[in-house]
MMTF fields as JSON, N, C-alpha, C and O atoms, coordinates in Angstrom:
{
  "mmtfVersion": "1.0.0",
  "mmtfProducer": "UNKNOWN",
  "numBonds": 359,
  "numAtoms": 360,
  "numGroups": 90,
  "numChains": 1,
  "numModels": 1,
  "chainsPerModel": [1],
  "groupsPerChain": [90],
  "chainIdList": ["A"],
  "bondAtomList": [4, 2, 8, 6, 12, 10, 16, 14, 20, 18, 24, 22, 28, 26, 32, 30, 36, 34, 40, 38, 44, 42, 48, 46, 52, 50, 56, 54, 60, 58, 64, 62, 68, 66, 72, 70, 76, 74, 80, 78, 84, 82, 88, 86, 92, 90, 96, 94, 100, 98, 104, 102, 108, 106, 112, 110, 116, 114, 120, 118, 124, 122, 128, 126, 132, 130, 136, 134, 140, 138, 144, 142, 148, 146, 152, 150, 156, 154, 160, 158, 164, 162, 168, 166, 172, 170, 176, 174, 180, 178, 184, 182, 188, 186, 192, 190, 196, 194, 200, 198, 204, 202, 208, 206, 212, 210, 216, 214, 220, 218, 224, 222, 228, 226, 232, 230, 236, 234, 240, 238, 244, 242, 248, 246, 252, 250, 256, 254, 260, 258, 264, 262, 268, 266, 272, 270, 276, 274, 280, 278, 284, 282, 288, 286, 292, 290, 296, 294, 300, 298, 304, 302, 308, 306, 312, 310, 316, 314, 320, 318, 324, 322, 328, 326, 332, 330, 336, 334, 340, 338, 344, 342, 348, 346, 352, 350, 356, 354],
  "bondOrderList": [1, 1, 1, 1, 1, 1, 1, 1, 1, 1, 1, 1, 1, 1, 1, 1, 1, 1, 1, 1, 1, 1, 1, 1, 1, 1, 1, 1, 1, 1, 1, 1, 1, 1, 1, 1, 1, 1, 1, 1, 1, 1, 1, 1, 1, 1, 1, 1, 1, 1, 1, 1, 1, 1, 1, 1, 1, 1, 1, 1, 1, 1, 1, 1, 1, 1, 1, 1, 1, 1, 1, 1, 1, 1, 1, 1, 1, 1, 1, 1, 1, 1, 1, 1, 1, 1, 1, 1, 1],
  "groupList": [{"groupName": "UNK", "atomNameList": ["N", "CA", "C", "O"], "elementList": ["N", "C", "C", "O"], "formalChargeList": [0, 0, 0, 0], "bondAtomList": [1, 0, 2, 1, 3, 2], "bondOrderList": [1, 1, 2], "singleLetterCode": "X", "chemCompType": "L-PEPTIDE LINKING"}],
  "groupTypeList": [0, 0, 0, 0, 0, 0, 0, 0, 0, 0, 0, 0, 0, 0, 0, 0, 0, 0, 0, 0, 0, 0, 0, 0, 0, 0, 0, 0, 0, 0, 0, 0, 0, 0, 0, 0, 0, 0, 0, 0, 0, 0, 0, 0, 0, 0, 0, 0, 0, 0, 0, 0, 0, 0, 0, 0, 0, 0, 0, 0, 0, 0, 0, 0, 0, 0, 0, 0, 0, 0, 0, 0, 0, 0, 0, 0, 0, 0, 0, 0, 0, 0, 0, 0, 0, 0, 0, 0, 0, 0],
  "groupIdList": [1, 2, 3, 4, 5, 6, 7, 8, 9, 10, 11, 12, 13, 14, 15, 16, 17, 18, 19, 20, 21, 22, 23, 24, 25, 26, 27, 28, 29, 30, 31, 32, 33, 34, 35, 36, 37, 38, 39, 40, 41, 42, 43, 44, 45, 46, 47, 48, 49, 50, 51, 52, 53, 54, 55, 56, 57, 58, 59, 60, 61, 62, 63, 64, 65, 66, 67, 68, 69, 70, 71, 72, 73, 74, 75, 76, 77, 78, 79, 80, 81, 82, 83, 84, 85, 86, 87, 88, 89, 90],
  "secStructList": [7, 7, 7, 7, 7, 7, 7, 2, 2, 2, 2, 2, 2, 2, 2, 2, 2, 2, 2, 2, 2, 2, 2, 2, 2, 2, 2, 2, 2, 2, 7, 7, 7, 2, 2, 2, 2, 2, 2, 2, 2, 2, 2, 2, 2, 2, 2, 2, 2, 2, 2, 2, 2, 2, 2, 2, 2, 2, 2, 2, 2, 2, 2, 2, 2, 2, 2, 2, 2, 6, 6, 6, 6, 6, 2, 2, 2, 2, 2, 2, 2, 2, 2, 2, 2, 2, 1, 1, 7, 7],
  "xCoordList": [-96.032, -96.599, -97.529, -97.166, -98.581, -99.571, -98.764, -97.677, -100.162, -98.638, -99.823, -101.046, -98.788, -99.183, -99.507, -98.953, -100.74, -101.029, -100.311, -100.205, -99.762, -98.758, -99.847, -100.733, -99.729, -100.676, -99.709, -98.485, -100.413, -99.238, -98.545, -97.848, -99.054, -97.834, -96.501, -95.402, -96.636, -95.198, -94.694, -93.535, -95.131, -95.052, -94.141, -92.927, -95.132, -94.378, -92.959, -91.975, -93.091, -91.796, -90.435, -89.454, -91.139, -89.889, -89.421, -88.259, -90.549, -90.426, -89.278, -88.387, -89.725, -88.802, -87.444, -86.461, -87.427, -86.077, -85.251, -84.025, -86.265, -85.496, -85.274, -84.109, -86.119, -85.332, -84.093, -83.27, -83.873, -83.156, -81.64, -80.73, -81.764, -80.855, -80.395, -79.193, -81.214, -80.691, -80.173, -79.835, -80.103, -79.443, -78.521, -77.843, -77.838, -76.808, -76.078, -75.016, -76.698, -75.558, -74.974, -73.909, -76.346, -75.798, -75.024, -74.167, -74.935, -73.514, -72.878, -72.588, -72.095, -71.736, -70.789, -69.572, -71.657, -71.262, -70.358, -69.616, -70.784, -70.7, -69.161, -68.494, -69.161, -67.771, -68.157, -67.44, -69.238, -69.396, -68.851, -68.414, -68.698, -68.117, -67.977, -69.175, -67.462, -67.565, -68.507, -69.317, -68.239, -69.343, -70.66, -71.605, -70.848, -72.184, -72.928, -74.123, -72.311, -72.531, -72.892, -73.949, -72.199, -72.052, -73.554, -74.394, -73.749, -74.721, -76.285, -77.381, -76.212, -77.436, -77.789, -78.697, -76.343, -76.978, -77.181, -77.447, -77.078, -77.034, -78.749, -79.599, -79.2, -80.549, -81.186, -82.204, -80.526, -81.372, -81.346, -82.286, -80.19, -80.184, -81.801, -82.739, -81.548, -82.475, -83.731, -84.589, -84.009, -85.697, -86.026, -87.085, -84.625, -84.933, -84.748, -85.189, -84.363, -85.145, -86.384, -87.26, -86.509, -88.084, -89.159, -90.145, -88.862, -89.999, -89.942, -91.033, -88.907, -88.876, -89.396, -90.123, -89.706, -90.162, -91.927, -92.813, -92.169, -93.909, -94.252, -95.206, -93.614, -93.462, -93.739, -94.722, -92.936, -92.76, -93.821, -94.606, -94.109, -95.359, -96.584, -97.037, -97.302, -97.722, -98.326, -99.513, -97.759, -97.572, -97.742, -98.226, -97.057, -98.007, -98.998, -99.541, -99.546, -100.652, -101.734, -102.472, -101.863, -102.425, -102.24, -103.271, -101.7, -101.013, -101.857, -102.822, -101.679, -102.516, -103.803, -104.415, -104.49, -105.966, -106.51, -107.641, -105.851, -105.849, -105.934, -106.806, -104.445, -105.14, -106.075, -106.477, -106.421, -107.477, -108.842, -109.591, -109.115, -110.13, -109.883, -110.648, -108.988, -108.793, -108.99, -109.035, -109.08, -109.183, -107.494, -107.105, -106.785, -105.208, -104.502, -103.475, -105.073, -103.681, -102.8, -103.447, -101.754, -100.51, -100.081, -99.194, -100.647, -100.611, -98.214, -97.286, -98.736, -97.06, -96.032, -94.998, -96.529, -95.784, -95.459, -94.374, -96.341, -96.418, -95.59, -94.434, -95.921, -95.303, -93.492, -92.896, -92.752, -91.83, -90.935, -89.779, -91.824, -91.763, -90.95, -90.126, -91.883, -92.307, -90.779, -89.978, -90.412, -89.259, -88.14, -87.371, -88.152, -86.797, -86.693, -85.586, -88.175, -87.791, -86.874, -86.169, -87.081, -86.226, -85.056, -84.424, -85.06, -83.429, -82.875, -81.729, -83.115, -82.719, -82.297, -81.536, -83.32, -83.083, -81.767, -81.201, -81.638, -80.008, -78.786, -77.692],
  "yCoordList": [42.913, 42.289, 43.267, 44.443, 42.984, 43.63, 44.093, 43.833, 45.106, 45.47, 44.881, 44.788, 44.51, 43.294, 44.414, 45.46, 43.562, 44.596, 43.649, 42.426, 44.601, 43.653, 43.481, 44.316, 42.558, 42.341, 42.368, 42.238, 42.54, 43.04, 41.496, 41.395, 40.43, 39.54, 39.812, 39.421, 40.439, 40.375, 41.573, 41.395, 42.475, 44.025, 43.098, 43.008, 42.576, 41.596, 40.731, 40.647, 40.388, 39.573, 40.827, 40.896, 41.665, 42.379, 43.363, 43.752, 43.702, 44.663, 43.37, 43.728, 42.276, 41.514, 40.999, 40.77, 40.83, 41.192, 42.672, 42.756, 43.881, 45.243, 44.613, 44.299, 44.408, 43.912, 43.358, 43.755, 42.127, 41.316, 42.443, 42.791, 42.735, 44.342, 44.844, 44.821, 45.319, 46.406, 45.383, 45.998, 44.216, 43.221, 43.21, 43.465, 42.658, 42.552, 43.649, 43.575, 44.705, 45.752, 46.253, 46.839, 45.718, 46.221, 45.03, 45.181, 43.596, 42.725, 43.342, 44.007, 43.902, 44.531, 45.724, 45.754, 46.446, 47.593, 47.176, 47.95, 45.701, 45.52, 44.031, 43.444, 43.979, 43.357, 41.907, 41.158, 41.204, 40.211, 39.293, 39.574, 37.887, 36.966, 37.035, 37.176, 37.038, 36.782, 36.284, 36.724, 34.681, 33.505, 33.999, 33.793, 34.567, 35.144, 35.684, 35.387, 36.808, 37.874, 37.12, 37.441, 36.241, 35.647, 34.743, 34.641, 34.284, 33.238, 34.386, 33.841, 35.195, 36.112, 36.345, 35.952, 37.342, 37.716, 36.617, 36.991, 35.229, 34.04, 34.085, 34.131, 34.074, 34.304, 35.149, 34.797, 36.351, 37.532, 37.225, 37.29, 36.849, 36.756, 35.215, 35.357, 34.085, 33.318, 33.836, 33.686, 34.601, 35.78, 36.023, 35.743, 36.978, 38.021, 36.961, 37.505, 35.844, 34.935, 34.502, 34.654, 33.852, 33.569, 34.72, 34.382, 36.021, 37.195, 37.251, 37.273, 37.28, 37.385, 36.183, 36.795, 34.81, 33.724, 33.856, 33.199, 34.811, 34.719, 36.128, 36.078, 36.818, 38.376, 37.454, 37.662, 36.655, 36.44, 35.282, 35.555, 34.231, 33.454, 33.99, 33.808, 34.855, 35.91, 36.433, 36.119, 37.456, 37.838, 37.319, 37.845, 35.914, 34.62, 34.309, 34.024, 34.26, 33.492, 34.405, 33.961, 35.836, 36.793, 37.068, 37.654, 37.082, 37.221, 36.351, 36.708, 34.991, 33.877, 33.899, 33.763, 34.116, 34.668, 35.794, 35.583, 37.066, 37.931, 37.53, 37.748, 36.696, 36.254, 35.043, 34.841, 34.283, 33.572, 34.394, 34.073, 35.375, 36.313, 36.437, 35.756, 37.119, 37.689, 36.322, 36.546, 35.241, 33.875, 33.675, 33.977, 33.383, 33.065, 34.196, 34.256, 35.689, 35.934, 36.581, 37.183, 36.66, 37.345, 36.03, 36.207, 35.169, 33.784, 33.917, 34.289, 33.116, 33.002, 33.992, 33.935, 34.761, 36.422, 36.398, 36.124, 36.65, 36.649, 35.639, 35.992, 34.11, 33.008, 33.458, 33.495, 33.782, 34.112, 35.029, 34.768, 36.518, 37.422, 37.257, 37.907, 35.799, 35.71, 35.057, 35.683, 34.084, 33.121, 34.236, 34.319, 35.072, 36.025, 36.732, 37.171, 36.991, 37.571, 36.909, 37.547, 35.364, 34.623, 33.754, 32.786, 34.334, 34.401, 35.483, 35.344, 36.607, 37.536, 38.198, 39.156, 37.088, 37.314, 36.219, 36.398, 35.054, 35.058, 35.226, 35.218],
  "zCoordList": [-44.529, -43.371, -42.67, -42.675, -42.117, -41.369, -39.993, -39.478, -39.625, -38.26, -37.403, -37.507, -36.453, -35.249, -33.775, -33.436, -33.104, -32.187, -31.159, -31.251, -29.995, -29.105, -27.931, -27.751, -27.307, -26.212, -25.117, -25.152, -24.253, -22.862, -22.1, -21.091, -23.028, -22.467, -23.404, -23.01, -24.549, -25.09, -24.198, -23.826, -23.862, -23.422, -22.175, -21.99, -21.558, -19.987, -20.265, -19.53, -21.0, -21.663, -21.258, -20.517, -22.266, -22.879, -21.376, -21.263, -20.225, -19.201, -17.79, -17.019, -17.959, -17.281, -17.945, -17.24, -19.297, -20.058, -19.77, -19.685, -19.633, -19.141, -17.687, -17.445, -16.789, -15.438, -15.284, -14.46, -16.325, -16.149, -16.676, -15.924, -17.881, -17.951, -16.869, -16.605, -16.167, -15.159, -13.864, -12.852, -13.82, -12.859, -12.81, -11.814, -14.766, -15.042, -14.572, -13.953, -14.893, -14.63, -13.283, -13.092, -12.008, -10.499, -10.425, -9.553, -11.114, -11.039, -11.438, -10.443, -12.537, -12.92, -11.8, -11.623, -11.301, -10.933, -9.125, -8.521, -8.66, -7.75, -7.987, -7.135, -8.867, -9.033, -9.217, -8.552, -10.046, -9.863, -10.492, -11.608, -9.974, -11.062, -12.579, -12.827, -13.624, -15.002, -15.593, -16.41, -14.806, -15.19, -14.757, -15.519, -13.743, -13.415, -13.812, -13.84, -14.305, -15.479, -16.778, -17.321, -17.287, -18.654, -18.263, -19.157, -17.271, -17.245, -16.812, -16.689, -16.717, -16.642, -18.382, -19.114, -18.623, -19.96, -21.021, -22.164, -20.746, -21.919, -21.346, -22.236, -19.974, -19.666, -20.704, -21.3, -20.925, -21.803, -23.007, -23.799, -23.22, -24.653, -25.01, -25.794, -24.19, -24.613, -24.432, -25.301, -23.115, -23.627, -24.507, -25.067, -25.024, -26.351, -27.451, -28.463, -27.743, -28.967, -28.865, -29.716, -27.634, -27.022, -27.626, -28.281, -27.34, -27.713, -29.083, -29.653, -29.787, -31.148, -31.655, -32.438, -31.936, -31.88, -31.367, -31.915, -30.253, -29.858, -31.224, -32.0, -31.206, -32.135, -33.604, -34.316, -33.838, -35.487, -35.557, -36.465, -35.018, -34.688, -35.114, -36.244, -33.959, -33.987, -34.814, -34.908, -35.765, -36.691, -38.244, -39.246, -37.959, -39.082, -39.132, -40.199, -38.053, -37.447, -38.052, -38.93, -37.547, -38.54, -39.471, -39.799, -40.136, -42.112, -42.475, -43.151, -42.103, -42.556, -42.614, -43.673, -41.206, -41.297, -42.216, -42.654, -42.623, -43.489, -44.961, -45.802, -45.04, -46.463, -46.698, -47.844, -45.758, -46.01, -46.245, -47.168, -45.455, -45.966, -47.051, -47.735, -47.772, -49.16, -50.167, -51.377, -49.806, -50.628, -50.758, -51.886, -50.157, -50.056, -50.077, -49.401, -51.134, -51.946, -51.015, -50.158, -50.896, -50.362, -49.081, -48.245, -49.147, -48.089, -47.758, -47.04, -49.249, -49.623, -49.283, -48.617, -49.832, -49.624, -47.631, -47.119, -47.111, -45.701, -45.341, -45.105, -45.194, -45.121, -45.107, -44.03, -46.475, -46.823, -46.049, -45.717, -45.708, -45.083, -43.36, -42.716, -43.121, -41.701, -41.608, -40.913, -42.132, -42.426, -42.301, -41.343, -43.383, -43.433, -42.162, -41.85, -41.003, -40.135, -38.904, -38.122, -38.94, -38.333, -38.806, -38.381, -39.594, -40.159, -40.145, -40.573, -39.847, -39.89, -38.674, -38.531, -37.304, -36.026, -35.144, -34.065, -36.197, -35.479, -36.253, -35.689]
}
């Protein structure tokens, strides 16, 4: 796979996913509900598929353009690639 240049909305994604991190944890540190806690980080956790999903998208989206330059070849290959990366992400 080609390496993907990140544009600063994934960069933004991932810097309000670290926010959302360091929340959990002053709940955390401050005695907060369970459910509270549990219902923040189910927040993070659905981000961090969200980014991986714009990341692996992304990333196709260019593979594809690449090998259409080349006249298809490595199309499939990429395609394949891109698949195992989201299977691999849950």
């Amino acid at each position: 796979m080609a390496v993907l240049k990140y544009d600063n909305s994934v960069k933004n994604r991932l810097k309000r996913i670290e926010g959302q991190i360091r929340g959990v944890l002053k709940m955390m540190e401050s005695q907060q509900e369970c459910k509270d806690i549990v219902t923040q980080l189910t927040a993070v956790r659905s981000a961090v598929d969200r980014t991986i999903g714009v990341i692996v998208s992304s990333n196709l989206v260019d593979c594809v353009i690449e090998a259409n330059q080349n006249n298809g070849k490595g199309m499939d290959q990429s395609v394949e690639e891109a698949i195992q990366l989201l299977i691999k992400s849950r």
